[in-house]
GUVEXKE-141667 format. One record per residue: residue in three letters; x, y, z of N, C-alpha, C, O in turn. Coordinates in steps of 0.1 Angstrom, whole numbers, plus 2048, in hexadecimal, padded with zeros to 3 digits. Example, Ala and Ser with C-alpha at 12.3 -4.5 7.8 and 13.67 -1.06 7.14 Angstrom:
% GUVEXKE-141667
Ala8847C784E87B7D384E8847DF84E88E7DF855;Ser8807EA8478897F584788180084F88680B850;
END
This chain:
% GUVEXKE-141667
Unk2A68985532B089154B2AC89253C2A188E539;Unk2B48985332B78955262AC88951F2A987E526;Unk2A788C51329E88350C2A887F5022B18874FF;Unk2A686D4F82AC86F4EC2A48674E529E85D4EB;Unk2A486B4D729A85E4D12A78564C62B185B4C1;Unk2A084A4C62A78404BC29E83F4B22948394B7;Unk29D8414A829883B49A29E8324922AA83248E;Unk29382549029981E48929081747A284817477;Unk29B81247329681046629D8034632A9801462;Unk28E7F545F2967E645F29E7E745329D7EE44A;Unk2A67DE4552AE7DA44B2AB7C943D2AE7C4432;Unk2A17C944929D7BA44428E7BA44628A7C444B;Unk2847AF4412767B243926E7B04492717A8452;Unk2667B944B25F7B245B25E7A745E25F7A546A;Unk25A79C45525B78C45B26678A45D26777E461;Unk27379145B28178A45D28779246D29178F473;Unk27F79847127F7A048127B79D48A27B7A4494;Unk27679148826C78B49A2777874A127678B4AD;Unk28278249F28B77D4AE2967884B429B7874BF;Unk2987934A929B79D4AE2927A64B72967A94C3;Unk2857AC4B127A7AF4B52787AE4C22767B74C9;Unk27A79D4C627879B4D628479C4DF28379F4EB;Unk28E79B4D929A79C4E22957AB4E52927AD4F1;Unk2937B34DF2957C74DD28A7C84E728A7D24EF;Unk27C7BD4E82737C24F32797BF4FF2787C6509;Unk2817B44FE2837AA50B28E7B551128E7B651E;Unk2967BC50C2A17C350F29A7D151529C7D4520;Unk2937D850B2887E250F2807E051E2807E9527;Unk27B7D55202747D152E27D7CF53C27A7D1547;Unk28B7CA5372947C754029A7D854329E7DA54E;Unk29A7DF53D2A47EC5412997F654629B7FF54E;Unk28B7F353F2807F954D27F7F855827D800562;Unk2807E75572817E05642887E85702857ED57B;Unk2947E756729F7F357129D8015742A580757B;Unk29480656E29181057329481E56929582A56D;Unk29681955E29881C55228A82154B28081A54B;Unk28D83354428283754228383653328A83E52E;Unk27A82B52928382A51D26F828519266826522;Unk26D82A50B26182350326781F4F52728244F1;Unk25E8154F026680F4E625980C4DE24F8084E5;Unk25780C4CC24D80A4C324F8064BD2597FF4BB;Unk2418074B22458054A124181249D23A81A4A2;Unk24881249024181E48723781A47F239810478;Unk22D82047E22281B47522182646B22383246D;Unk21D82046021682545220A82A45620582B461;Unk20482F4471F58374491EA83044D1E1835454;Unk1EB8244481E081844C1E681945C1DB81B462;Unk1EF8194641ED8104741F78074741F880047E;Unk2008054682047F84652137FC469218805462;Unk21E7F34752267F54712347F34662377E8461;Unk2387FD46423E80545824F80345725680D455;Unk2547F245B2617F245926E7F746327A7F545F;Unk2697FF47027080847626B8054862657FC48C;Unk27181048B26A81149E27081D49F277823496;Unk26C8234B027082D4B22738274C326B8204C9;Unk27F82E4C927F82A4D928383A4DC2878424D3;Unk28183E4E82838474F32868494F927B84B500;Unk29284A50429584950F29885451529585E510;Unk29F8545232A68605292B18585282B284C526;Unk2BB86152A2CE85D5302D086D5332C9877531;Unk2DD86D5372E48765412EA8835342E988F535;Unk2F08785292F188051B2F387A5122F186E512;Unk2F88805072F887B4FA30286B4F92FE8604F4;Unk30B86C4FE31786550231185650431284D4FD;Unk30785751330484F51C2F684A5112F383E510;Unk2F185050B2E38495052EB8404FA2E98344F8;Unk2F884A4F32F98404E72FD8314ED2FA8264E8;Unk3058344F830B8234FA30481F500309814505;Unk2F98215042EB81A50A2E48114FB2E18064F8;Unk2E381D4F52DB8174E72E480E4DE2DD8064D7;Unk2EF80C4DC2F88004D72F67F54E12F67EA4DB;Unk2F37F34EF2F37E74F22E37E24EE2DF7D84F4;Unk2D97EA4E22C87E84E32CC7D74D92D67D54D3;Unk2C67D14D92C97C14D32C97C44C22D17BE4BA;Unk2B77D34BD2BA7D74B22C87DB4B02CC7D14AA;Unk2CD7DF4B02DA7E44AC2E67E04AF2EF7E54AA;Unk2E77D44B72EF7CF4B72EB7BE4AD2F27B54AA;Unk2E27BF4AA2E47B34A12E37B84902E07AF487;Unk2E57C348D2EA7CD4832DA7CB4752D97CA469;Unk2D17CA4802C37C84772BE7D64722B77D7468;Unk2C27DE4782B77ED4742C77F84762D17F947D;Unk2C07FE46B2CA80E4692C28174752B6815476;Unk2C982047E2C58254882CE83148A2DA831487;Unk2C683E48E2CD8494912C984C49E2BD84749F;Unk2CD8544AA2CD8594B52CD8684B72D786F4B3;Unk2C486B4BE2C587D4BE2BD87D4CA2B58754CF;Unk2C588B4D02BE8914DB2B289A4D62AF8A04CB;Unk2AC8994E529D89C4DE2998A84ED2978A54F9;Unk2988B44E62928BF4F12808BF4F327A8C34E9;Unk2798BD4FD26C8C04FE2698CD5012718D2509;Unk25D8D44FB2608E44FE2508E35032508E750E;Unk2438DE4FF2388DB5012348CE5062378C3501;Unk22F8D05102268C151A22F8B75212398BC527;Unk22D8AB5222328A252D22E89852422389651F;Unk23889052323588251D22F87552522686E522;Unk23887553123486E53D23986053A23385753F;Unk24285E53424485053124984553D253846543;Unk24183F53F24783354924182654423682653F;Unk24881D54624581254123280C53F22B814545;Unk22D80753B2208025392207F453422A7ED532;Unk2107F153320E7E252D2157E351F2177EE51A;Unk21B7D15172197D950F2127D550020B7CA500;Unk2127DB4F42017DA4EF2057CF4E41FD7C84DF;Unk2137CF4E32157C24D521D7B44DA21E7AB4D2;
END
């Protein structure tokens, strides 16, 4: 199945992102749950620090099917972060993503 990544960029200061933040994990855990092959971050700076943004991953069937997957993500539907969507080809290794603990 097709890869795509979402990039995103806040719109608003990181203390103003915690209740969005959790809806986007809580939404994220619920659609693994289902069986959904998705990872979801932050972007960090040079320090470790994250850097205003995230990055998520998923599979879908195609371009079509990821975008209206990723409109219902809670980031983006509560119009907090600028975000773009692209397909994404792997030509080297195995990512292996499946859900995990998780670290924040």
């Amino acid at each position: 199945m097709p890869w795509y990544i979402k990039t995103e960029q806040f719109r608003a200061p990181d203390q103003d992102m915690g209740e969005h933040l959790a809806a986007h994990r809580c939404w994220v855990r619920q659609q693994q749950q289902q069986g959904r092959v998705m990872v979801s971050g932050y972007l960090v700076d040079g320090h470790g620090q994250p850097g205003g943004g995230g990055l998520l991953i998923l599979e879908a069937d195609n371009y079509g099917a990821a975008l209206t997957f990723i409109q219902q993500d809670p980031m983006v539907l509560s119009g907090c972060v600028e975000w773009r969507l692209q397909g994404w080809i792997p030509v080297v290794g195995d990512l292996g993503l499946r859900p995990a603990q998780d670290l924040l």
